[in-house]
ZALUM-451643 format. One record per atom (N, C-alpha, C, O): residue in three letters; chain; atom name; x, y, z. Coordinates in nm, 3 decimals, always signed. Example, Ala and Ser with C-alpha at 12.3 -4.5 7.8 and 13.67 -1.06 7.14 Angstrom:
residu; chaine; atome; px; py; pz
ALA; A; N; +1.319; -0.569; +0.780
ALA; A; CA; +1.230; -0.450; +0.780
ALA; A; C; +1.320; -0.330; +0.780
ALA; A; O; +1.424; -0.332; +0.846
SER; A; N; +1.285; -0.225; +0.708
SER; A; CA; +1.367; -0.106; +0.714
SER; A; C; +1.290; +0.003; +0.787
SER; A; O; +1.341; +0.114; +0.804
END
This chain:
residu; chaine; atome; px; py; pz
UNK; A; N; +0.082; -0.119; +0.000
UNK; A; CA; +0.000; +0.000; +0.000
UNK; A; C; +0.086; +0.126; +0.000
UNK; A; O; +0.049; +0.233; -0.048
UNK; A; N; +0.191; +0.106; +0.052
UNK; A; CA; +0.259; +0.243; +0.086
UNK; A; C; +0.328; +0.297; -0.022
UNK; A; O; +0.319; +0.419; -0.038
UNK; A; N; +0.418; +0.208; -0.125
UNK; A; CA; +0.429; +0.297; -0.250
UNK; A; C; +0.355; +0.303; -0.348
UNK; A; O; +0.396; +0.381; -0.434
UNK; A; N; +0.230; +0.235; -0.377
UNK; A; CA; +0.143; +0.299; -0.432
UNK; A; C; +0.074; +0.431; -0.409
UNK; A; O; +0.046; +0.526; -0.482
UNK; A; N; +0.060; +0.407; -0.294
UNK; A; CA; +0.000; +0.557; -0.227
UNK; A; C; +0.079; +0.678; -0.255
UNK; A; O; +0.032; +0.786; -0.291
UNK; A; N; +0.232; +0.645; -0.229
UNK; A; CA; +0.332; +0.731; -0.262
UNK; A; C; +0.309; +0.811; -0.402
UNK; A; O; +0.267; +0.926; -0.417
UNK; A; N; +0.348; +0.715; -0.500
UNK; A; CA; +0.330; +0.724; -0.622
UNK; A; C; +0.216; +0.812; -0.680
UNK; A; O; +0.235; +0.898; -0.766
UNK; A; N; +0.075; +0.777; -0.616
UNK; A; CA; -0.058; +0.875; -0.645
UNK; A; C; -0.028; +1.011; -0.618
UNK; A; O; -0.066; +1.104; -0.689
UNK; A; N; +0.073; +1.030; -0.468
UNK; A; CA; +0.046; +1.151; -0.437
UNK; A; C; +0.178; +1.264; -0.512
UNK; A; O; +0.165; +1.386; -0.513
UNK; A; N; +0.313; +1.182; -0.575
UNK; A; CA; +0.353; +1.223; -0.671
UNK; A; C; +0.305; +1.264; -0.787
UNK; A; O; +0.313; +1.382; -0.824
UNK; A; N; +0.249; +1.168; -0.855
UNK; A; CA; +0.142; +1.231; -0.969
UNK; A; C; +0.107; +1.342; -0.939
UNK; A; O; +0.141; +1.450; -0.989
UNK; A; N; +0.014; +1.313; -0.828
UNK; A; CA; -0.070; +1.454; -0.821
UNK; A; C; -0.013; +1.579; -0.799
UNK; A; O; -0.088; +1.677; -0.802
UNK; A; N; +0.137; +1.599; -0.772
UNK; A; CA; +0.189; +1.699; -0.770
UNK; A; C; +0.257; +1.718; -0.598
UNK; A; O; +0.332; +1.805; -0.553
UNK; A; N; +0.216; +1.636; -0.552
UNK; A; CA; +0.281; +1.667; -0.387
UNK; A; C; +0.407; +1.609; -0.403
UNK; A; O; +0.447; +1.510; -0.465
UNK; A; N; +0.472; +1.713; -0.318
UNK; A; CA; +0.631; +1.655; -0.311
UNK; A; C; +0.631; +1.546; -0.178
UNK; A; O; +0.584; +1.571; -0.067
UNK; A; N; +0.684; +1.445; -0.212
UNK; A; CA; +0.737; +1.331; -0.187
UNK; A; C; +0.793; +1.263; -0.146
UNK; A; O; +0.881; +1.228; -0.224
UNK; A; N; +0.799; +1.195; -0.016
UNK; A; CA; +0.891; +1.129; +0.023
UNK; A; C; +0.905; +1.002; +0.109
UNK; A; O; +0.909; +1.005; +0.232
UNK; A; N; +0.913; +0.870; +0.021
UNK; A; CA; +0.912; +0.751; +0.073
UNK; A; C; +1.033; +0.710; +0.128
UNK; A; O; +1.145; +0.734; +0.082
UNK; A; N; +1.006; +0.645; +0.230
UNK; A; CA; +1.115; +0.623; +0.325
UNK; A; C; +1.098; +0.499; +0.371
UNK; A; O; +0.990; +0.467; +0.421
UNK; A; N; +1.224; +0.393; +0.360
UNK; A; CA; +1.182; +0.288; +0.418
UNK; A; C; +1.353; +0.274; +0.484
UNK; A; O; +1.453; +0.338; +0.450
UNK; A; N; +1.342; +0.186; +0.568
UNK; A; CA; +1.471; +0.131; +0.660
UNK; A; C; +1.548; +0.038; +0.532
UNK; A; O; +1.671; +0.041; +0.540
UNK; A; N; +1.505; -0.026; +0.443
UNK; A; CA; +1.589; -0.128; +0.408
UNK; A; C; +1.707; -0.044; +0.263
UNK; A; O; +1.688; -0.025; +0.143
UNK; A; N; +1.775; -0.027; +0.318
UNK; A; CA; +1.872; +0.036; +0.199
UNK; A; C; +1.817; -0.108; +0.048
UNK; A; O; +1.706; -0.104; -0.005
UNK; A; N; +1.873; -0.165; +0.029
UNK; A; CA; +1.864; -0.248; -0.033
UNK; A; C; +1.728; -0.226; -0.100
UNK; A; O; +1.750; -0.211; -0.220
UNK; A; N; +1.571; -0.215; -0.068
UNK; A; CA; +1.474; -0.197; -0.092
UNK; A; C; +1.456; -0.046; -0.150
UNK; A; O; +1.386; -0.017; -0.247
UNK; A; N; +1.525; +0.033; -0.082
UNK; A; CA; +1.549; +0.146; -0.177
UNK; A; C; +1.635; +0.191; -0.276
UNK; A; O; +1.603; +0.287; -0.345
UNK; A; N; +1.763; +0.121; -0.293
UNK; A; CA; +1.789; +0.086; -0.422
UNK; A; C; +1.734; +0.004; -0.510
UNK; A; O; +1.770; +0.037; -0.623
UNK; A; N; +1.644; -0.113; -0.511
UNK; A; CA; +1.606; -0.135; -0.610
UNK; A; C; +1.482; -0.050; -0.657
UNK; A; O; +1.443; -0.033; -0.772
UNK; A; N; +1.419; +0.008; -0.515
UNK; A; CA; +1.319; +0.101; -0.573
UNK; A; C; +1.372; +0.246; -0.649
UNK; A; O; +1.289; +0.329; -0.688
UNK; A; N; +1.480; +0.260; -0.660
UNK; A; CA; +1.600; +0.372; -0.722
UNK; A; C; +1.578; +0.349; -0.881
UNK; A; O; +1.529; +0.429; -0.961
UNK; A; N; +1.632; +0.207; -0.905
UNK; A; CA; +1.631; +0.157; -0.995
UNK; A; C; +1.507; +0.177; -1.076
UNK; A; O; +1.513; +0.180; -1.199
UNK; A; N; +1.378; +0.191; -1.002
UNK; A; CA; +1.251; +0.134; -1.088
UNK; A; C; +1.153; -0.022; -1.079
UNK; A; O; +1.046; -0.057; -1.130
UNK; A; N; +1.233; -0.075; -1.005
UNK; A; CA; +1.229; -0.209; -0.956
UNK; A; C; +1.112; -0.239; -0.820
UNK; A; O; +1.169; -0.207; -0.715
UNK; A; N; +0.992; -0.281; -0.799
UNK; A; CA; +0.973; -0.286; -0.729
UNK; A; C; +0.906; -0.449; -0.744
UNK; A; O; +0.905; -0.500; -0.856
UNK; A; N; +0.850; -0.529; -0.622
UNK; A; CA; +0.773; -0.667; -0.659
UNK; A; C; +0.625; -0.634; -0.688
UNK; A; O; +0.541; -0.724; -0.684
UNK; A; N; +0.600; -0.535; -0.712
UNK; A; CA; +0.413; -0.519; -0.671
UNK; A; C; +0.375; -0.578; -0.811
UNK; A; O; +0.313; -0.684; -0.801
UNK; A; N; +0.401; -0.527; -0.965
UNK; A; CA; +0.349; -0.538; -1.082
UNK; A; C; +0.416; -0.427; -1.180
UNK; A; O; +0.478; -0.321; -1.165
UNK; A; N; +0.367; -0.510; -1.292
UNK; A; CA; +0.462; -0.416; -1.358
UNK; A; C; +0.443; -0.280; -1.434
UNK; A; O; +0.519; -0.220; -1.511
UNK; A; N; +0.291; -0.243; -1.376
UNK; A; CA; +0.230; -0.125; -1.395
UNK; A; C; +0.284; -0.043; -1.282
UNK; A; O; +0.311; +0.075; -1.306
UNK; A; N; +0.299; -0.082; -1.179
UNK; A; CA; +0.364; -0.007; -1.043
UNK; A; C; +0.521; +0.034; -1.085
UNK; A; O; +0.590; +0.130; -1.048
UNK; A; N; +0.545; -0.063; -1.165
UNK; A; CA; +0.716; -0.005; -1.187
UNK; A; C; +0.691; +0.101; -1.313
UNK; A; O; +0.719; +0.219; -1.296
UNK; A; N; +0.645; +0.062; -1.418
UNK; A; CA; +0.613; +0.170; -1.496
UNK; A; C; +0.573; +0.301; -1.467
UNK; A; O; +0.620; +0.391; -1.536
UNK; A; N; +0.473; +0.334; -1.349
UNK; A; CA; +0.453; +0.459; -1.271
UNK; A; C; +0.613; +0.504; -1.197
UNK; A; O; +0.679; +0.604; -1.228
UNK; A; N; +0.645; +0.415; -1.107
UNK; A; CA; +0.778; +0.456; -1.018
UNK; A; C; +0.846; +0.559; -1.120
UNK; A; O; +0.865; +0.681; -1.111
UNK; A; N; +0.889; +0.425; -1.266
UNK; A; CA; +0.971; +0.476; -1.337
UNK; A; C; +0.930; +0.644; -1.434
UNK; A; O; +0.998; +0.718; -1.506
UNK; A; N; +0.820; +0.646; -1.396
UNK; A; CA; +0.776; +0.803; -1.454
UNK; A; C; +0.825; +0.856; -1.371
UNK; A; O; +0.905; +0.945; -1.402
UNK; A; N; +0.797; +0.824; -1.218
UNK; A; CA; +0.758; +0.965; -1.083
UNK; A; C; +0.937; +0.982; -1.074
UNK; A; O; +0.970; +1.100; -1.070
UNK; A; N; +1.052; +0.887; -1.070
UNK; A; CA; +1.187; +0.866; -1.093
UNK; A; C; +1.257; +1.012; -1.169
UNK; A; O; +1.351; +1.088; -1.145
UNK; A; N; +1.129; +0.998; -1.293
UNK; A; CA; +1.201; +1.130; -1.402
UNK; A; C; +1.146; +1.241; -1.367
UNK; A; O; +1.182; +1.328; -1.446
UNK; A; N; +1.058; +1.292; -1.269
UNK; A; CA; +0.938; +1.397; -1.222
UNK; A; C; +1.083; +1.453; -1.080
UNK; A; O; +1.172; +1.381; -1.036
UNK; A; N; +1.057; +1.588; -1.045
UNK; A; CA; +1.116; +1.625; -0.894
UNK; A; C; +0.996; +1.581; -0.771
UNK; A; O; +1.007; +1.615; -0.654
UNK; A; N; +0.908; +1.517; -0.813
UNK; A; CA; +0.786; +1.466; -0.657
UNK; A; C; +0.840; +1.341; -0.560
UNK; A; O; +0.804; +1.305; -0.448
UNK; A; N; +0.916; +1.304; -0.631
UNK; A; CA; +0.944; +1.140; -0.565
UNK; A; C; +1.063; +1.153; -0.525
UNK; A; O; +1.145; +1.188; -0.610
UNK; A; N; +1.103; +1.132; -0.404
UNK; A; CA; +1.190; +1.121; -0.340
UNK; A; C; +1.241; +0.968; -0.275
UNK; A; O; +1.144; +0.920; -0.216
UNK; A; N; +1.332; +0.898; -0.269
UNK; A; CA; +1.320; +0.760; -0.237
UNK; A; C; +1.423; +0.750; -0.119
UNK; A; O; +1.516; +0.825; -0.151
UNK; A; N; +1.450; +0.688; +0.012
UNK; A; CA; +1.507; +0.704; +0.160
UNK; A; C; +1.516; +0.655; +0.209
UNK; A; O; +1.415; +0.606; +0.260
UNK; A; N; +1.672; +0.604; +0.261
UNK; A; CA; +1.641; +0.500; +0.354
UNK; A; C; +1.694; +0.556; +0.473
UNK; A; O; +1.733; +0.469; +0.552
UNK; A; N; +1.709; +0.678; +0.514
UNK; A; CA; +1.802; +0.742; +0.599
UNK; A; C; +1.719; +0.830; +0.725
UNK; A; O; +1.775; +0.932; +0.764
UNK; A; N; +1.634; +0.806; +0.767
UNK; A; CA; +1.575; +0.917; +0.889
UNK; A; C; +1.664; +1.045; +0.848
UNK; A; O; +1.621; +1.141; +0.784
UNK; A; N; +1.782; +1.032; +0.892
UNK; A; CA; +1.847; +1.140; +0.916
UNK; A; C; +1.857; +1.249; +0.782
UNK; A; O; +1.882; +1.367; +0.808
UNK; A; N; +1.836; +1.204; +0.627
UNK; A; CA; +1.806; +1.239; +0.542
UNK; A; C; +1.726; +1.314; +0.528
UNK; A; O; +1.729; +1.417; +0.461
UNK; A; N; +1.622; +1.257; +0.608
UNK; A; CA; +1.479; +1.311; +0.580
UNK; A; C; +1.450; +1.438; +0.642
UNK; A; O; +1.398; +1.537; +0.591
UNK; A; N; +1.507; +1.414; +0.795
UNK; A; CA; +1.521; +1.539; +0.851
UNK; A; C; +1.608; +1.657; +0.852
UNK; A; O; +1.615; +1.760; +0.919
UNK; A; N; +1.691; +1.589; +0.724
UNK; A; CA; +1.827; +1.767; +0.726
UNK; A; C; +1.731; +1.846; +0.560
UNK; A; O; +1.770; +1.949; +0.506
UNK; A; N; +1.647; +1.790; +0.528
UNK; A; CA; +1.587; +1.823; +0.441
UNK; A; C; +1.461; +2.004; +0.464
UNK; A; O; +1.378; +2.015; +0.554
UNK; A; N; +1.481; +2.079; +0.387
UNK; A; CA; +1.383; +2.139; +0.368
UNK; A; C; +1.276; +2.129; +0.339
UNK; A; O; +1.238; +2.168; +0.228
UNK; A; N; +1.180; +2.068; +0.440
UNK; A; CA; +1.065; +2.035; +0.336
UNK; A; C; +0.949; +2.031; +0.433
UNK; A; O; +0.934; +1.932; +0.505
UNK; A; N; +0.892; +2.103; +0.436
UNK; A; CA; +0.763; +2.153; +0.510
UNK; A; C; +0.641; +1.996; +0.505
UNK; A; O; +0.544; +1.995; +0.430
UNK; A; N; +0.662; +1.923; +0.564
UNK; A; CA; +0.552; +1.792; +0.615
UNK; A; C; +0.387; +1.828; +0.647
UNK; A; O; +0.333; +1.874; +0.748
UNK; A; N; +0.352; +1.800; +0.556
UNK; A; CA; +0.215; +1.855; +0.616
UNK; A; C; +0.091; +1.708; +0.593
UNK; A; O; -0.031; +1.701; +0.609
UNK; A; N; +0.175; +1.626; +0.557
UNK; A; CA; +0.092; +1.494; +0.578
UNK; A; C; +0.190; +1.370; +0.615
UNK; A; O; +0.286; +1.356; +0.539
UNK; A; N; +0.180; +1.299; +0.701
UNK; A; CA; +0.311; +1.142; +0.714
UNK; A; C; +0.169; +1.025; +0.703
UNK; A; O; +0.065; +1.011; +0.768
UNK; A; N; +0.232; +0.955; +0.586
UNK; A; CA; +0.134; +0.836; +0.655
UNK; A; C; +0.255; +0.739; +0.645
UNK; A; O; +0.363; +0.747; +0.586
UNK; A; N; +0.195; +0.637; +0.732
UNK; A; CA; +0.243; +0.487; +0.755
UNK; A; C; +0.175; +0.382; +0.749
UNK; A; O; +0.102; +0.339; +0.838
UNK; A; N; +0.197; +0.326; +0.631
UNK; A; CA; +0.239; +0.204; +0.595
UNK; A; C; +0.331; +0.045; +0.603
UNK; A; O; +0.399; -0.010; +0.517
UNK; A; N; +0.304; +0.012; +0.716
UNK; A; CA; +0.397; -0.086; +0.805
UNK; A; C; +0.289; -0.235; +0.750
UNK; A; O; +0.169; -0.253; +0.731
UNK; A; N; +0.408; -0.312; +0.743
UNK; A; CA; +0.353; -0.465; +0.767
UNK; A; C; +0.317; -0.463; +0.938
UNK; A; O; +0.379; -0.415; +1.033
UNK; A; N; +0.175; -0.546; +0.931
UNK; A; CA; +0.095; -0.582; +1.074
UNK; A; C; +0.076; -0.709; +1.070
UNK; A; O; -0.040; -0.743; +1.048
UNK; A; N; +0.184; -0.824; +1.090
UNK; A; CA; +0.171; -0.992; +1.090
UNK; A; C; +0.074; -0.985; +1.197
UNK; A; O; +0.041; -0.893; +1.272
UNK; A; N; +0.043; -1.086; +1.187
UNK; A; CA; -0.063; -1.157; +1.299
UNK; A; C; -0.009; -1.283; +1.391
UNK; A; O; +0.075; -1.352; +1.334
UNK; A; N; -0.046; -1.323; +1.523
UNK; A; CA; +0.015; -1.403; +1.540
UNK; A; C; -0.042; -1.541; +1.527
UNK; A; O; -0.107; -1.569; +1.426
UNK; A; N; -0.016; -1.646; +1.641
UNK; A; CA; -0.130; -1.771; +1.651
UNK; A; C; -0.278; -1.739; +1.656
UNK; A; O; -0.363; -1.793; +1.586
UNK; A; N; -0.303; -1.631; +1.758
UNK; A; CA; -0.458; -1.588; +1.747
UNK; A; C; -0.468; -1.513; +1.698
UNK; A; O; -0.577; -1.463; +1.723
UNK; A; N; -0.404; -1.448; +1.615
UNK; A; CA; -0.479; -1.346; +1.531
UNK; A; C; -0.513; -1.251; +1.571
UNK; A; O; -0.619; -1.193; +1.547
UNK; A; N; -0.419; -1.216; +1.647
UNK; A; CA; -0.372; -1.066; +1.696
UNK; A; C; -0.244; -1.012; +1.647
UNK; A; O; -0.131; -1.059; +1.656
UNK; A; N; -0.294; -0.877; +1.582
UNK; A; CA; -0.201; -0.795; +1.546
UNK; A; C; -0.086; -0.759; +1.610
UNK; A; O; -0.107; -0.693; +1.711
UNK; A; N; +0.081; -0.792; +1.573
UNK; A; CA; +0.192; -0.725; +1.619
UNK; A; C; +0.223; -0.569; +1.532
UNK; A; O; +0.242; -0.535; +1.415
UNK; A; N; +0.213; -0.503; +1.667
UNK; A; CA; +0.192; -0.360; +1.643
UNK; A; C; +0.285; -0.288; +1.633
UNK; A; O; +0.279; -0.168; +1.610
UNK; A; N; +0.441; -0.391; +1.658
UNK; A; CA; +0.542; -0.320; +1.698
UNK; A; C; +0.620; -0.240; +1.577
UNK; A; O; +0.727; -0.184; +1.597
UNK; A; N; +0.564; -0.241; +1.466
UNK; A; CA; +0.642; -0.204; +1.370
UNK; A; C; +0.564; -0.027; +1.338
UNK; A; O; +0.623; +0.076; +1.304
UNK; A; N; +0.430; -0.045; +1.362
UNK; A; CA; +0.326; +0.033; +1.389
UNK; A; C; +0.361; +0.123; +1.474
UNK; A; O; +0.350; +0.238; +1.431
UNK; A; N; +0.411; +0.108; +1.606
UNK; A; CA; +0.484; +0.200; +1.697
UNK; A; C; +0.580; +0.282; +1.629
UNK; A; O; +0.579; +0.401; +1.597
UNK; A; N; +0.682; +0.167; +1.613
UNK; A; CA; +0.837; +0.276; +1.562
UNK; A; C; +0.776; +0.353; +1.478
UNK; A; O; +0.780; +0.475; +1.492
UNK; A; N; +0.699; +0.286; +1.362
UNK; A; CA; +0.711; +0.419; +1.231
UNK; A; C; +0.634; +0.553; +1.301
UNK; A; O; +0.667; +0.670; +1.281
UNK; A; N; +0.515; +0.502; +1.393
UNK; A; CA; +0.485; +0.648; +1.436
UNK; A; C; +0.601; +0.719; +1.544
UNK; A; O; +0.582; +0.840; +1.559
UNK; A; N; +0.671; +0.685; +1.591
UNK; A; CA; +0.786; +0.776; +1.691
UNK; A; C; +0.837; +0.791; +1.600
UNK; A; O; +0.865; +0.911; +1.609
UNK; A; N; +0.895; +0.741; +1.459
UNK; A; CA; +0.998; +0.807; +1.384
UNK; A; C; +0.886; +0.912; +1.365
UNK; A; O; +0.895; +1.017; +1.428
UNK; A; N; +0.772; +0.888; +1.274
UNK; A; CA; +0.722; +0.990; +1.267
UNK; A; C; +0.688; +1.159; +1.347
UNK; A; O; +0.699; +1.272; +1.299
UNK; A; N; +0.661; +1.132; +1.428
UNK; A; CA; +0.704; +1.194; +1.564
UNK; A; C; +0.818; +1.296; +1.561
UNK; A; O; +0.810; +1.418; +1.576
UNK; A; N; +0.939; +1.211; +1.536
UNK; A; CA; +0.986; +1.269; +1.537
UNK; A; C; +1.064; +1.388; +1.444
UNK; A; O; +1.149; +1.471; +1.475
UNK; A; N; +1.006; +1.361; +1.336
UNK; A; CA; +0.970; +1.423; +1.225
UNK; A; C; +0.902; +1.549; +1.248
UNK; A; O; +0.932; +1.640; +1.171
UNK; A; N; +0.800; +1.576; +1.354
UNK; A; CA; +0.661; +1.663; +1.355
UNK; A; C; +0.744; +1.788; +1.435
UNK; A; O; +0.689; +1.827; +1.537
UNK; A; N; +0.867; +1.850; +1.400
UNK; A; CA; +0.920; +1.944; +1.475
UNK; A; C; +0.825; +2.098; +1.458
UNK; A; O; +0.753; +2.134; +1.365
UNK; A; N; +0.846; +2.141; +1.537
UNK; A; CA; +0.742; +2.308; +1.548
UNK; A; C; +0.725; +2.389; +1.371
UNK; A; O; +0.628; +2.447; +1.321
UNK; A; N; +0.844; +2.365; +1.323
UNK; A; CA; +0.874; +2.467; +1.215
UNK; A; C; +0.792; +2.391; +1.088
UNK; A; O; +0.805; +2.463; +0.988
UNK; A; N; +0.727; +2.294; +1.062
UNK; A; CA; +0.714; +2.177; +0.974
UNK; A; C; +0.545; +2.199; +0.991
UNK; A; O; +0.480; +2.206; +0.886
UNK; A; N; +0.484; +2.207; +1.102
UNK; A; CA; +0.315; +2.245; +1.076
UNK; A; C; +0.291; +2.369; +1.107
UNK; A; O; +0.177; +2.415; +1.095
END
């Protein structure tokens, strides 16, 4: 869900910025490369040649950046366990990174 979503809101003209922890996952998403389909890579590979899309694997990137945040969403895998209860823990971090993202000067 999360780089699709990305991707829409490139199109539409919002500047951009997907961020994930896995270096590796963001180089191949660099590349154009992603597993979703190959209409999803065909978009990437437009938003790639556009200034909206930004691609990250660096927190610290994100935050030496100029760039006024006025929406974060997150997009985290939520496994389930034996009963079928949601592990949330991935759900947490991205919102404290997020968090910490939300400095005074930014809303």
């Amino acid at each position: 869900m999360g780089l699709p979503l990305a991707l829409l809101a490139a199109k539409k003209g919002h500047k951009t910025f997907l961020f994930d922890k896995s270096e590796k996952r963001c180089h191949e998403l660099l590349l154009g490369k992603s597993n979703i389909s190959t209409e999803i890579n065909s978009d990437l590979q437009d938003e790639l040649r556009g200034n909206n899309l930004t691609i990250l694997s660096s927190i610290v990137s994100l935050k030496n950046r100029d760039a006024k945040l006025k929406i974060i969403v997150i997009c985290v895998p939520t496994p389930l366990d034996a009963n079928r209860i949601p592990d949330l823990s991935m759900v947490k971090e991205a919102t404290a990174t997020a968090v910490s993202l939300a400095f005074k000067d930014h809303w």
